[in-house]
MIGU-515353 format. One record per residue (C-alpha): x, y, z; residue number from 0; residue in one letter. Coordinates in steps of 0.2 Angstrom, whole numbers, always signed. Example, Ala and Ser with C-alpha at 12.3 -4.5 7.8 and 13.67 -1.06 7.14 Angstrom:
# residues 2
SITE    px    py    pz resi resn
SITE   +62   -22   +39    0    A
SITE   +68    -5   +36    1    S
# end
This chain:
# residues 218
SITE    px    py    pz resi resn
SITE   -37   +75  -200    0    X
SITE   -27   +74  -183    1    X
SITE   -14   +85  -184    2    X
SITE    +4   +78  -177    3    X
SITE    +2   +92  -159    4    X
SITE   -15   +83  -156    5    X
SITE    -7   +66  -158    6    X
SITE    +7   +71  -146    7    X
SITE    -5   +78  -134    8    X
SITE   -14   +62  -134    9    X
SITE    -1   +52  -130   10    X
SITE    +5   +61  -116   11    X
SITE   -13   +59  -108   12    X
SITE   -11   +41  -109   13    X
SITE    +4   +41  -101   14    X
SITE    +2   +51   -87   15    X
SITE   -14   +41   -86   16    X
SITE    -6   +24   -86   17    X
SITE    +7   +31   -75   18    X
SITE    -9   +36   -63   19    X
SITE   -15   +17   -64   20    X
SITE    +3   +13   -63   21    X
SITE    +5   +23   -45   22    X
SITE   -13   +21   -38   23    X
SITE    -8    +1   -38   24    X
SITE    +8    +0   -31   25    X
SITE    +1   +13   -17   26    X
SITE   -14    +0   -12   27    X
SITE    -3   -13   -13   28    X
SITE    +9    -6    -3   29    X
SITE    +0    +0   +12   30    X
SITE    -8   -18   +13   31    X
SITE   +11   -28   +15   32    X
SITE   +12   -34   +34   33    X
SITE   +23   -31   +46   34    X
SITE   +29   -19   +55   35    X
SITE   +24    -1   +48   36    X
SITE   +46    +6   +53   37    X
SITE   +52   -11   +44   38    X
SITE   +39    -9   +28   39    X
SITE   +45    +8   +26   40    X
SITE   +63    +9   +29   41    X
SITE   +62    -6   +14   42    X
SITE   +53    +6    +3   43    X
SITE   +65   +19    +7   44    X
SITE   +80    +8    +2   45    X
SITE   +68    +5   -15   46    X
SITE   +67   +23   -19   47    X
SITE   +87   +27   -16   48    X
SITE   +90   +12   -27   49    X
SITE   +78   +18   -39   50    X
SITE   +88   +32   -41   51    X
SITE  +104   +26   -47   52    X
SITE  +111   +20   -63   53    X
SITE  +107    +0   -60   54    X
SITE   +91    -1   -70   55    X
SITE   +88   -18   -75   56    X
SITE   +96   -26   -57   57    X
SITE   +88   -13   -48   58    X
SITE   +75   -22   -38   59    X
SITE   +87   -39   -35   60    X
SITE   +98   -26   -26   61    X
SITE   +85   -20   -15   62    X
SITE   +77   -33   -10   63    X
SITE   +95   -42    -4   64    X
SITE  +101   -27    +5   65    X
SITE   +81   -26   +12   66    X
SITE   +84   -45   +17   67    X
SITE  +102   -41   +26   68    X
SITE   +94   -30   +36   69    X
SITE   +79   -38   +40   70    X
SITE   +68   -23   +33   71    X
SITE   +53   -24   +21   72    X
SITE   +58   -33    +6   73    X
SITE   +40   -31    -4   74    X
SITE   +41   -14    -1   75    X
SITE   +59   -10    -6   76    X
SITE   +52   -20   -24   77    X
SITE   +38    -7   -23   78    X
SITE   +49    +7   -20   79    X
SITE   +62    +5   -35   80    X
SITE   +47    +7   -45   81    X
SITE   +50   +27   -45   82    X
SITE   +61   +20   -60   83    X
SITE   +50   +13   -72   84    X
SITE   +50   +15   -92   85    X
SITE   +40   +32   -90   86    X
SITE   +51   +40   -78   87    X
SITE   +68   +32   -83   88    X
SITE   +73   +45   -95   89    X
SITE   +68   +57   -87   90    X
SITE   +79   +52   -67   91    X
SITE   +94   +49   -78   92    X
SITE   +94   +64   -86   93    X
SITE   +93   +75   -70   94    X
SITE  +103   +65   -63   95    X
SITE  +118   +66   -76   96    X
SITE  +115   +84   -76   97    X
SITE  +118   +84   -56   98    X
SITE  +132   +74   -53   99    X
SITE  +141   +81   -70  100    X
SITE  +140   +98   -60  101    X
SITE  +143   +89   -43  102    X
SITE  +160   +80   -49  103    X
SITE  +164   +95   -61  104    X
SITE  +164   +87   -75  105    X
SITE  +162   +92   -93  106    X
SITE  +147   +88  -101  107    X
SITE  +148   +71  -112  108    X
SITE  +134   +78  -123  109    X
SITE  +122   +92  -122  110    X
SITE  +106   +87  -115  111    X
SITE   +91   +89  -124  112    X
SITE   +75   +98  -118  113    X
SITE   +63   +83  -118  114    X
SITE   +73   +68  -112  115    X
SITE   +69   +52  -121  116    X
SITE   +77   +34  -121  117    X
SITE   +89   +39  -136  118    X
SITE   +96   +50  -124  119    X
SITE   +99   +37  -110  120    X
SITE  +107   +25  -125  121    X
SITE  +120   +38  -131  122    X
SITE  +122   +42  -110  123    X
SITE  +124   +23  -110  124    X
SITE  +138   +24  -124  125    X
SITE  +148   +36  -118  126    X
SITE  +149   +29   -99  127    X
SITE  +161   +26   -87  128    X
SITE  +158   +47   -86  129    X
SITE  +141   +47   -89  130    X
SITE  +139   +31   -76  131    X
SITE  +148   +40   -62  132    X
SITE  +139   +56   -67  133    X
SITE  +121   +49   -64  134    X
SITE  +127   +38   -49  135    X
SITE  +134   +54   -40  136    X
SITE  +120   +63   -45  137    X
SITE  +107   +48   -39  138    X
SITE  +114   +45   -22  139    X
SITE  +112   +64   -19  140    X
SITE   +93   +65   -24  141    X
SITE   +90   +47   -18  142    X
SITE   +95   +51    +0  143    X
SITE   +83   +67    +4  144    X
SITE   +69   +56    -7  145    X
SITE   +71   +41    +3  146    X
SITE   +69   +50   +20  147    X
SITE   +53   +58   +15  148    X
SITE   +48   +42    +7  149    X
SITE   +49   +35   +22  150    X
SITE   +42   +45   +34  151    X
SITE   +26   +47   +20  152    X
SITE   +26   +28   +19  153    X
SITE   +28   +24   +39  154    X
SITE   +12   +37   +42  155    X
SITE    +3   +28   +28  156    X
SITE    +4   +11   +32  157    X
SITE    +3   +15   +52  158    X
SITE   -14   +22   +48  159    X
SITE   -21   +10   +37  160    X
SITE   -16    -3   +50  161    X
SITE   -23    +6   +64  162    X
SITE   -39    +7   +53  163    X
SITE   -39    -9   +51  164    X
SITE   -38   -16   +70  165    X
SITE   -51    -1   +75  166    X
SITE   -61   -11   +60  167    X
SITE   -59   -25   +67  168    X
SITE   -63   -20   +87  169    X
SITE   -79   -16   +80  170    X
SITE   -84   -29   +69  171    X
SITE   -81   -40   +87  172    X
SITE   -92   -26   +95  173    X
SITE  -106   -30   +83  174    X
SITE  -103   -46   +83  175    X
SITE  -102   -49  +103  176    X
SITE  -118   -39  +103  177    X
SITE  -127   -50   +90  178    X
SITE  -122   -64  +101  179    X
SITE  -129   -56  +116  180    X
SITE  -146   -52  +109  181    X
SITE  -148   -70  +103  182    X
SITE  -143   -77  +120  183    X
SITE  -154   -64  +127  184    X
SITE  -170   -72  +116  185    X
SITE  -164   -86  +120  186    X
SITE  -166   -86  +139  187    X
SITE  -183   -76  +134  188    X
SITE  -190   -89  +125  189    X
SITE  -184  -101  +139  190    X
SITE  -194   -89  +151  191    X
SITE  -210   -87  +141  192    X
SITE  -212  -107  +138  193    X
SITE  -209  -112  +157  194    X
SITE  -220   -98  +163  195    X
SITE  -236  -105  +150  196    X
SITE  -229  -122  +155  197    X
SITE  -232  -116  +173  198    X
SITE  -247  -108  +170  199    X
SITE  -253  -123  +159  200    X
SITE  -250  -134  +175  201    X
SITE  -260  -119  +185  202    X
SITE  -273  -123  +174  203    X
SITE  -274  -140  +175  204    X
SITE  -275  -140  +195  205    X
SITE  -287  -127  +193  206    X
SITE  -297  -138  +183  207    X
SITE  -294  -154  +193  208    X
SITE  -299  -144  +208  209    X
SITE  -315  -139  +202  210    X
SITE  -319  -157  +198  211    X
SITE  -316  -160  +214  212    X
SITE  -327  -148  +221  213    X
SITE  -341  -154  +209  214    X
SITE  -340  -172  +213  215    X
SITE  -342  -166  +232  216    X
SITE  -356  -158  +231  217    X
# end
């Protein structure tokens, strides 16, 4: 019989694994969105600050019409608000309650359990506007410091996958002229070859006609 602890264990390991899946997704994706690796990555930067406020539900609409205003990466900014998602939800709003509640001073709504879950953001929900302005102080001071090493992470990434992608592509056109110029150059060998045994064909035949010349004379 599985006990309840081994039940709870394994369904942590699915999380963290769909959460894995979740990440490794959203990161190829990411680092494949043209355009310009500074405009790619100050829109996943505005995702990530956005990401970390209390707007879940809106979040990405907001980030991707302040990414548009700007003219930065839209997609990326989508990408980026995913650092709030349903795994990590409870667990952003509870820090982030508990960091702008000591920010602003204020006294605690309710005390906050040990293992955040989505009870506790429902009864955080219920007793807003405090808990609201809580989270929202506490989410613009951890979204900032996140979304400048989000985007300096994110420029480097997306800078060097393009860069290996041109330098993929300068040598695929390396290989590809030098294909082109081995055919050409069996080309003109094959040219060579078949009017040098035309011309030694022709040798031949005057050869041949000469002799019959010479055999008629005598």
């Amino acid at each position: 019989m599985v006990s309840r602890s081994d039940k709870q264990l394994e369904i942590e390991t699915v999380r963290k694994e769909n959460l894995s899946s979740i990440i490794g997704r959203l990161y190829e994706r990411f680092i494949m969105i043209r355009g310009e690796p500074r405009e790619v990555a100050l829109g996943f930067a505005l995702g990530i600050f956005v990401g970390m406020t209390p707007t879940v539900g809106v979040q990405t609409p907001i980030a991707i019409f302040i990414a548009a205003l700007f003219k930065w990466g839209k997609l990326s900014a989508a990408i980026g608000v995913w650092i709030s998602n349903p795994l990590t939800v409870p667990l952003i709003y509870s820090v982030t309650y508990i960091i702008g509640a000591k920010l602003l001073s204020l006294d605690p709504v309710f005390n906050m359990p040990l293992s955040p879950t989505w009870s506790t953001l429902k009864v955080m929900i219920q007793k807003a506007p405090q808990a609201f302005g809580a989270m929202t102080a506490g989410g613009a001071l951890l979204g900032i410091p996140l979304a400048i090493i989000s985007y300096y992470l994110s420029y480097a990434a997306v800078d060097k996958y393009q860069k290996d992608v041109k330098e993929k592509l300068v040598r695929q056109k390396a290989r590809l002229a030098g294909t082109k110029e081995k055919v050409k150059k069996k080309i003109e060998e094959r040219k060579i070859h078949k009017a040098e045994a035309k011309s030694q064909k022709s040798e031949d035949k005057d050869l041949k006609s000469e002799v019959g010349k010479r055999k008629a004379e005598r």
